[in-house]
C-alpha positions as CSV (number, residue, x, y, z in Angstrom):
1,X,-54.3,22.2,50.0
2,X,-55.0,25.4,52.0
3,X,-52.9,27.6,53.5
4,X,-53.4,26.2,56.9
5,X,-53.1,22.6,56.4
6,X,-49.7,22.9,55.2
7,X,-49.4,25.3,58.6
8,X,-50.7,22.3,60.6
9,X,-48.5,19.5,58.7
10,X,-45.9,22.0,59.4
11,X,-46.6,22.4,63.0
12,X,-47.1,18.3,63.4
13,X,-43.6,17.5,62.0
14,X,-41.9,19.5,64.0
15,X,-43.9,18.9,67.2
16,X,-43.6,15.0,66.3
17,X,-39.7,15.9,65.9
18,X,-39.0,17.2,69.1
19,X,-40.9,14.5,71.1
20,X,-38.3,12.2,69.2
21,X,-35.5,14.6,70.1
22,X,-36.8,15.1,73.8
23,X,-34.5,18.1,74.8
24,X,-37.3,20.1,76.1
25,X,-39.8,18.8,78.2
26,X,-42.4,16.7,76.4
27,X,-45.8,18.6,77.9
28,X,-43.7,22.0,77.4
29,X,-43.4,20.9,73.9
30,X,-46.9,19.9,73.3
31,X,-48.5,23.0,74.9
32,X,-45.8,24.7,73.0
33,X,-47.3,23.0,69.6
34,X,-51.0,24.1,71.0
35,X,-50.1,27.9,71.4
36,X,-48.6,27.7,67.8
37,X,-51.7,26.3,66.6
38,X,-54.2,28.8,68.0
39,X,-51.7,31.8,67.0
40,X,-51.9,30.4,63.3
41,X,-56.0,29.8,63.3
42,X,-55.4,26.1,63.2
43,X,-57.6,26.1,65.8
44,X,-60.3,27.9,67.9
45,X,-59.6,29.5,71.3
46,X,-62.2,26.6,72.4
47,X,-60.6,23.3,70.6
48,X,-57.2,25.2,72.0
49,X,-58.6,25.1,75.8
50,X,-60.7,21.9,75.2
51,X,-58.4,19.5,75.8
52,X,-58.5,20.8,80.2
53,X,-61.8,19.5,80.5
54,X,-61.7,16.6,78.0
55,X,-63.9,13.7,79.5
56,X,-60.1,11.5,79.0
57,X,-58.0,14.3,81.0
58,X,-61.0,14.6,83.6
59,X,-61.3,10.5,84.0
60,X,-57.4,10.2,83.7
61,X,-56.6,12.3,86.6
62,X,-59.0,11.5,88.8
63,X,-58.5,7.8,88.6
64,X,-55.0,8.1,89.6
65,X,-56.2,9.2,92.8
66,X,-58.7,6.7,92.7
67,X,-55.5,4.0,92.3
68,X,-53.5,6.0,94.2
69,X,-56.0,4.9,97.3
70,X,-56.3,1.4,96.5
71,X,-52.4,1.0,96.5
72,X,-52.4,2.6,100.1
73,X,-54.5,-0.2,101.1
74,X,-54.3,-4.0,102.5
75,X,-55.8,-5.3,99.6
76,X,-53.2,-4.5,97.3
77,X,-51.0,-6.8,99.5
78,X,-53.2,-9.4,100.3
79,X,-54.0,-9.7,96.8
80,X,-50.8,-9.4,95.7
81,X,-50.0,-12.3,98.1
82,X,-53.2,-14.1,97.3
83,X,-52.0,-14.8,93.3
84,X,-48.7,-16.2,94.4
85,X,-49.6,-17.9,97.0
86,X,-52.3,-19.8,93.8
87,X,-49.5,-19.6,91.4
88,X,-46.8,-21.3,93.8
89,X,-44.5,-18.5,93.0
90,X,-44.5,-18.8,89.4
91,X,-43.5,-15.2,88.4
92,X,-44.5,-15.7,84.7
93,X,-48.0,-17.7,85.9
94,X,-48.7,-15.1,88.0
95,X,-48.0,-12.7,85.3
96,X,-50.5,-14.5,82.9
97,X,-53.2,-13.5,85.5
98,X,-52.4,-10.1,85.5
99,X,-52.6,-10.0,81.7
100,X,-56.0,-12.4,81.4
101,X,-57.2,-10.0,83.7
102,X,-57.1,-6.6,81.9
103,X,-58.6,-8.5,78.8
104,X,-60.8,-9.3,80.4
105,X,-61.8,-5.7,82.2
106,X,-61.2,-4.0,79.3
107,X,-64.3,-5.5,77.1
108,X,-66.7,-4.5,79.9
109,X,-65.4,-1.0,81.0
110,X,-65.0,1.4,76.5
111,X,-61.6,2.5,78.5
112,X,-58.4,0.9,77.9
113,X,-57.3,3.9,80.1
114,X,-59.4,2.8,82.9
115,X,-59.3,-0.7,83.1
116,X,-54.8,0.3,82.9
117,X,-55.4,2.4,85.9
118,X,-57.6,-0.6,87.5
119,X,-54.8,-3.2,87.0
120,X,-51.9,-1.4,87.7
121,X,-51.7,-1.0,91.0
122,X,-51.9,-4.7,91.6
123,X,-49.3,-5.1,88.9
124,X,-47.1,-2.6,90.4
125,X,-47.2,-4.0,94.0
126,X,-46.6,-7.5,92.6
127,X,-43.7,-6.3,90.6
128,X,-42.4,-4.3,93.4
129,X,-42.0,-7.4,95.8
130,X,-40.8,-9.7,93.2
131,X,-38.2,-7.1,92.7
132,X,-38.8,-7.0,88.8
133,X,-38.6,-3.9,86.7
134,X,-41.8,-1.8,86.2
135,X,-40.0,-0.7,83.1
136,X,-40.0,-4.0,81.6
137,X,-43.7,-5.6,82.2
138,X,-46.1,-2.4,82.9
139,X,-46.1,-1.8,78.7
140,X,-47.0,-5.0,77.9
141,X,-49.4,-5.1,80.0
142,X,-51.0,-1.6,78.7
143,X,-50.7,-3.2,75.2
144,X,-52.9,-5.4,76.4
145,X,-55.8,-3.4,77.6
146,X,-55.5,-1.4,74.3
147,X,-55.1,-3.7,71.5
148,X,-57.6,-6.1,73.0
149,X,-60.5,-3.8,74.6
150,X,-63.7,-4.7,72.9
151,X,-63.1,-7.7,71.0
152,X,-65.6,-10.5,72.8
153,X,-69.4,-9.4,72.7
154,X,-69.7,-7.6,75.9
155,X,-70.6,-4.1,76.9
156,X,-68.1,-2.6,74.7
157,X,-68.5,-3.8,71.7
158,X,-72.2,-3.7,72.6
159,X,-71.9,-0.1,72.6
160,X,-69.6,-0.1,69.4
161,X,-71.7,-1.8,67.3
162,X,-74.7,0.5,67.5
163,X,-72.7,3.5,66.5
164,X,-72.1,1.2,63.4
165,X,-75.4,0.8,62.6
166,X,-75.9,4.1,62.8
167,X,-73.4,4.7,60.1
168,X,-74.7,1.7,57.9
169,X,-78.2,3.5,58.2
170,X,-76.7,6.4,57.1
171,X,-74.9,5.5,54.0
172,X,-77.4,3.2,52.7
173,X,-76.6,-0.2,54.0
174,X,-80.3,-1.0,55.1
175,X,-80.0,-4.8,54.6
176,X,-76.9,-5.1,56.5
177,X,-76.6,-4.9,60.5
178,X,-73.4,-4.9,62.4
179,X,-73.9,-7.4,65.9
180,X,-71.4,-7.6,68.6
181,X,-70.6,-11.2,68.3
182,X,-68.9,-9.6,64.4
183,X,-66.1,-8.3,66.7
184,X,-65.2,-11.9,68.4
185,X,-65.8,-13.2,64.6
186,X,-63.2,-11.3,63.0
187,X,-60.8,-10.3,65.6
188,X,-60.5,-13.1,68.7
189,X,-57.2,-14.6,67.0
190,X,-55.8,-11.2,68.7
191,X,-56.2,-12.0,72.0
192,X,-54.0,-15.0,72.4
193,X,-51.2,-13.2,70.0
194,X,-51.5,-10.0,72.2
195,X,-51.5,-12.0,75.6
196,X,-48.3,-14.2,74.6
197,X,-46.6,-11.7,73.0
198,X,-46.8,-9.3,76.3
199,X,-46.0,-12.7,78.4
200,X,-42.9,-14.0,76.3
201,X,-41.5,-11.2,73.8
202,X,-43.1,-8.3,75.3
203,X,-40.8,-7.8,78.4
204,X,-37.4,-7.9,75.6
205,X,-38.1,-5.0,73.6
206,X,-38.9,-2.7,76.7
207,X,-36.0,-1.3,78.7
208,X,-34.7,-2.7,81.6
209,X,-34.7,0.1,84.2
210,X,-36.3,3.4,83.9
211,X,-35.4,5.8,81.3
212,X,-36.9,8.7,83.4
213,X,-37.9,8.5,87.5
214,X,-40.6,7.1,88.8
215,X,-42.0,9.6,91.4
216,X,-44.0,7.6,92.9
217,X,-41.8,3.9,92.9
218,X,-41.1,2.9,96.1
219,X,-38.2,2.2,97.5
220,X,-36.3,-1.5,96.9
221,X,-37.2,-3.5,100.3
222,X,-40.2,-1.0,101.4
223,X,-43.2,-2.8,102.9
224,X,-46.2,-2.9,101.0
225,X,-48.1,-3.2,104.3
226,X,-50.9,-0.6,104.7
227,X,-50.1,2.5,107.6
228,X,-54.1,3.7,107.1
229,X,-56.4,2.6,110.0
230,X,-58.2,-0.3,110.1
231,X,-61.6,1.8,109.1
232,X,-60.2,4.0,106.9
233,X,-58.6,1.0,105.2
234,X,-61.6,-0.8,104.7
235,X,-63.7,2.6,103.1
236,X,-60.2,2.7,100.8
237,X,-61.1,-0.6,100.0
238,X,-64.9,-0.3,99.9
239,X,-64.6,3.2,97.2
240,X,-62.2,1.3,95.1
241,X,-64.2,-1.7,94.1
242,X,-67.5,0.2,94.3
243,X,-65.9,3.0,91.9
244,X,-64.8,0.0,89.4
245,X,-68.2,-1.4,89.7
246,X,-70.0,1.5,88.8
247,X,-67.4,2.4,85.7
248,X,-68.3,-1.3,84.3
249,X,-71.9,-0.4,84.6
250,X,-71.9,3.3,84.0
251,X,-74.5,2.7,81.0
252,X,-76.8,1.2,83.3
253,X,-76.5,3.4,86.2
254,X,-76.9,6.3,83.9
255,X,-73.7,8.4,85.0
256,X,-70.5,9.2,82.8
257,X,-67.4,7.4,83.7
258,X,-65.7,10.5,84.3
259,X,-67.9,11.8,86.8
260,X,-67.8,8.0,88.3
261,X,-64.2,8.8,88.6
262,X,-64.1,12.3,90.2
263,X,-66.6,11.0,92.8
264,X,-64.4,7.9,93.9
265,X,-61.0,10.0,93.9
266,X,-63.0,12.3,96.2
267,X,-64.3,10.2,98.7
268,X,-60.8,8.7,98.5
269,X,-59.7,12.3,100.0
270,X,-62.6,12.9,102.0
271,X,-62.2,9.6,104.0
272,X,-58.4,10.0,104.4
273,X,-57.5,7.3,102.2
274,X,-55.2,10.1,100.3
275,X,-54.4,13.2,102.0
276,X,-55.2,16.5,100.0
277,X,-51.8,17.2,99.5
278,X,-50.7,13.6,98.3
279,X,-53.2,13.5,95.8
280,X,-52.3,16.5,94.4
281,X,-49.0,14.8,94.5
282,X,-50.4,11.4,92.6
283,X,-51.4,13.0,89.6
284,X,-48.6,13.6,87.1
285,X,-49.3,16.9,86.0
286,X,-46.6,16.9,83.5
287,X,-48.0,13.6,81.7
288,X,-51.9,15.7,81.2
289,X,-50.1,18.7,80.3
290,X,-48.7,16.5,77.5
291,X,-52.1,14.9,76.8
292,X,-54.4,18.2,76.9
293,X,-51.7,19.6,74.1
294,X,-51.4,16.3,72.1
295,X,-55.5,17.1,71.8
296,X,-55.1,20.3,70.6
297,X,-52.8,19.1,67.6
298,X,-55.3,16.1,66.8
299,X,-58.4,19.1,67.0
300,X,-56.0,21.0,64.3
301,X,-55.2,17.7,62.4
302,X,-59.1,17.5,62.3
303,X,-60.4,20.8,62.3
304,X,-58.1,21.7,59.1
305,X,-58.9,18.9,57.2
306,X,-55.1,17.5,56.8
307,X,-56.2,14.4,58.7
308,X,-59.2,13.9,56.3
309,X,-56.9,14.5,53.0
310,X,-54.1,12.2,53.7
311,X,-56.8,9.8,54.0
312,X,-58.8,10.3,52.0
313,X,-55.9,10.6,49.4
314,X,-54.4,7.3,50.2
315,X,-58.0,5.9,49.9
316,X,-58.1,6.8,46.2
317,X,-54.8,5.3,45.1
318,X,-56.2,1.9,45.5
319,X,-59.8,2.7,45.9
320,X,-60.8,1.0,42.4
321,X,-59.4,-2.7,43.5
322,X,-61.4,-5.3,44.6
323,X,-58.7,-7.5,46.1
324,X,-60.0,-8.1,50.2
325,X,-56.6,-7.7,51.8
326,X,-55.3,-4.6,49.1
327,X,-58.6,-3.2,51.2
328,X,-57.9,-4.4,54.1
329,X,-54.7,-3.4,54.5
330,X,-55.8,-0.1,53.2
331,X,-58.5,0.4,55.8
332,X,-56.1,-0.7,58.6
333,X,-53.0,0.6,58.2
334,X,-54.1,4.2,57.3
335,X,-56.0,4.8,60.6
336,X,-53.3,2.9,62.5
337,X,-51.1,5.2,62.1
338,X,-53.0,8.3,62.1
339,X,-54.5,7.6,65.3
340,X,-50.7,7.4,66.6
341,X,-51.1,11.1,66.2
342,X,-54.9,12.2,66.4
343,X,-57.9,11.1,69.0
344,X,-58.8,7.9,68.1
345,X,-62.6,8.6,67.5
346,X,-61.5,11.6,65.5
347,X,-59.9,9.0,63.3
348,X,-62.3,6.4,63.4
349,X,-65.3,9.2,62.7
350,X,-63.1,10.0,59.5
351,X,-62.6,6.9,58.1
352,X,-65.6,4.9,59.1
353,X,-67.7,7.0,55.9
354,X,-64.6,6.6,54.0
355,X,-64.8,3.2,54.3
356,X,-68.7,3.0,54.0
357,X,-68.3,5.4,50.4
358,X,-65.5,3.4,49.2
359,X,-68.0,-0.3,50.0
360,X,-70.7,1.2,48.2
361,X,-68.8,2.4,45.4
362,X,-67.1,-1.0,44.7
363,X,-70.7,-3.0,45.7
364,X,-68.4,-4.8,48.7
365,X,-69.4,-6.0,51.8
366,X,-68.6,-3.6,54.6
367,X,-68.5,-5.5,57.7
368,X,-64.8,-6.8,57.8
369,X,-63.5,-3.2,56.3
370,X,-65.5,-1.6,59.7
371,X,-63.7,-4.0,61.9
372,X,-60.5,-3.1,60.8
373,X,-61.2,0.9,60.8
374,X,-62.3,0.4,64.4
375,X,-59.0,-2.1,65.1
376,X,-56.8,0.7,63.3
377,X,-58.3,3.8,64.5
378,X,-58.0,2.1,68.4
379,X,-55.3,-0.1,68.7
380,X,-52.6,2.7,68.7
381,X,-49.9,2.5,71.7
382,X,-46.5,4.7,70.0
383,X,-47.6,8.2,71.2
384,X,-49.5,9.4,74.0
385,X,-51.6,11.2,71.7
386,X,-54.1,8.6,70.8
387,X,-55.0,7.2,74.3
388,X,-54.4,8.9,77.7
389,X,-53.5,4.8,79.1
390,X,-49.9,6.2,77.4
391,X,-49.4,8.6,79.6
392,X,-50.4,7.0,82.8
393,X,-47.8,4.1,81.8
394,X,-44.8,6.7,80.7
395,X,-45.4,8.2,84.3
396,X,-45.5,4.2,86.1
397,X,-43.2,2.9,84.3
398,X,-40.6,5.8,83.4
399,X,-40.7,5.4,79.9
400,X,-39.8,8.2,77.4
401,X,-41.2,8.8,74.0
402,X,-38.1,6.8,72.5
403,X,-38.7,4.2,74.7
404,X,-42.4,4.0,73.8
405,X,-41.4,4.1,70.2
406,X,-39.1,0.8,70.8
407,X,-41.1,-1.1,73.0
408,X,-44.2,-1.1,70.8
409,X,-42.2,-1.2,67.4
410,X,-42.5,-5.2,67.4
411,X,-46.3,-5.8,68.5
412,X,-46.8,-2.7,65.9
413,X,-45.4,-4.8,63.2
414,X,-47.3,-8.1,64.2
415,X,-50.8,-6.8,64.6
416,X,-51.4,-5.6,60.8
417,X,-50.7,-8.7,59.3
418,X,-52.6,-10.8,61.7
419,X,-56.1,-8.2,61.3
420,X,-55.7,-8.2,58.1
421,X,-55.6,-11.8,56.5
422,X,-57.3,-12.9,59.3
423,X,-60.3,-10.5,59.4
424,X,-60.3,-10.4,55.8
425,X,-60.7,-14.2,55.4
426,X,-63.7,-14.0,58.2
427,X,-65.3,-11.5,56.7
428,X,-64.2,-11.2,52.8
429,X,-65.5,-7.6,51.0
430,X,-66.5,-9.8,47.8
């Protein structure tokens, strides 16, 4: 163990400490944690400064904007209106839609993040009129777009499964490809746990009012109705669906979903959807602070080789057994946790060769061990350092980091056991 890696580990405990302890600021803290780093050499000047135009910070702020429009607008209501006029007023119906629906976004748009900041608006009108709490039902729901995004065989896992086979190239696994439809095969028995767990048990564990303000919750009683101008509300409407369009076909259209982004949150401004100064207003500057520092720590996590260590560490004490679910559990729980902490393709880019040595080693079958890397390494929702859809939801729903912690503690507990047996049975190393 080098000198800095024990400087990092240092650095990460207490920087994971005070986030627990919350009597600073949290983005004070983890720019704090980012300026320790780059004094140390943990990290570059660049991987310190990377985080401010990270692709995720870029696409996160600008689709605020981009929802911050569409909730100005009519549709919002009329939508809103729309399901409970179909669900007769069922609250938990209505609900179920809302839920079916970010599944459903988040296997065609690689972006839990996104596909949040798609549904939330709706979810947050809806909530808003039927007078429940944000608090209790907008962390579910981001569960939802996390733990399920790219699980049936549609453009995400398209794109997943030819990085892959890339890596099965790479290490030697000729005879062996990795198809979309493996995802559905040894993971769709998550979807239905995920969606009922958000719909029945989810809303318990989450608090029942805000732990923190909303900014930008509106009053109790407020109409939803849109003030904007019949024209103006119309190209609000027009950018919004048109911007979500062109993020589910990005690949096809040939442009980045963050530059998608910034060009819908602009026309958003330029056709007075948003007014400059409100949309300087609708992004949470405090939750990106927190996000571009968290980035920096994962960079040092990586960059040092800690990350890599404590993996590859815990790999070898049970890296001899040919049991399926000792390896499974292994090659889930490891990067499930990790990623709580690091970037999530920084994890995944870690322990995807571990996992492809480690097969080829023991003669297994790789396939199932993949799965679960890519489940472990993406499926994290306890830190907002992982995935920048934590962040948006701390600043909708005015959650802290203890709160977080709670809410996801039970779903956090389910999801291991039901990967591993279950994609271990499906797709069995030996």
């Amino acid at each position: 163990m080098t000198t800095q890696m024990i400087i990092c580990l240092v650095i990460f405990v207490v920087t994971l400490l005070c986030y627990i302890l919350n009597k600073i600021p949290m983005w004070l803290t983890a720019l704090l944690s980012m300026a320790a780093l780059y004094l140390t050499g943990c990290i570059t000047d660049t991987d310190a400064l990377s985080g401010f135009s990270n692709v995720n910070t870029i696409l996160m702020a600008t689709m605020f904007v981009v929802a911050a429009g569409f909730r100005r607008t009519s549709m919002v209501n009329t939508m809103v209106k729309g399901i409970t006029r179909i669900t007769r007023g069922n609250f938990t119906t209505a609900y179920f839609g809302y839920l079916v629906l970010a599944c459903i976004l988040t296997n065609f748009i690689a972006s839990p993040m996104v596909v949040y900041a798609i549904v939330s608006p709706l979810l947050c009108a809806f909530l808003d009129q039927t007078g429940k709490s944000r608090t209790q039902y907008l962390f579910p729901a981001m569960v939802v777009c996390v733990a399920t995004c790219g699980i049936l065989p549609l453009s995400t896992a398209i794109q997943m499964s030819g990085q892959f086979n890339g890596f099965l190239e790479t290490y030697g696994f000729t005879d062996i490809v990795f198809n979309p439809t493996d995802f559905t095969k040894g993971a769709w028995l998550i979807i239905p746990v995920v969606i009922l767990w958000a719909l029945f048990f989810g809303p318990k564990s989450t608090p029942k009012a805000p732990v923190v303000p909303i900014e930008a919750l509106e009053k109790k009683g407020q109409s939803t109705e849109t003030t904007l101008s019949p024209l103006v509300d119309k190209l609000g409407i027009v950018t919004f669906f048109a911007t979500i369009i062109c993020l589910i076909f990005s690949k096809q259209i040939g442009q980045p979903n963050w530059a998608i982004a910034l060009v819908g949150s602009l026309l958003m401004v330029l056709f007075g959807v948003v007014d400059p100064k409100a949309a300087l207003r609708d992004i949470p500057w405090d939750m990106l602070m927190l996000f571009v520092g968290a980035l920096g720590l994962g960079n040092a996590l990586t960059n040092t080789g800690a990350g890599e260590m404590i993996g590859s560490a815990l790999a070898n004490v049970v890296g001899g057994t040919h049991n399926n679910y000792i390896l499974g559990a292994l090659f889930f729980i490891i990067p499930f946790i990790l990623t709580q902490f690091m970037l999530n393709r920084s994890v995944s880019a870690v322990f995807v060769p571990i996992c492809l040595l480690t097969a080829n080693a023991l003669g297994a079958n790789p396939i199932g061990l993949i799965i679960l890397v890519n489940a472990g390494s993406l499926t994290a929702f306890m830190t907002p350092m992982a995935t920048p859809a934590i962040p948006m939801v701390m600043a909708d729903g005015g959650y802290d980091l203890k709160a977080i912690i709670k809410s996801a503690l039970p779903i956090t507990l389910i999801l291991p056991f039901v990967y591993i047996f279950f994609t271990m049975t499906v797709f069995p190393c030996f």
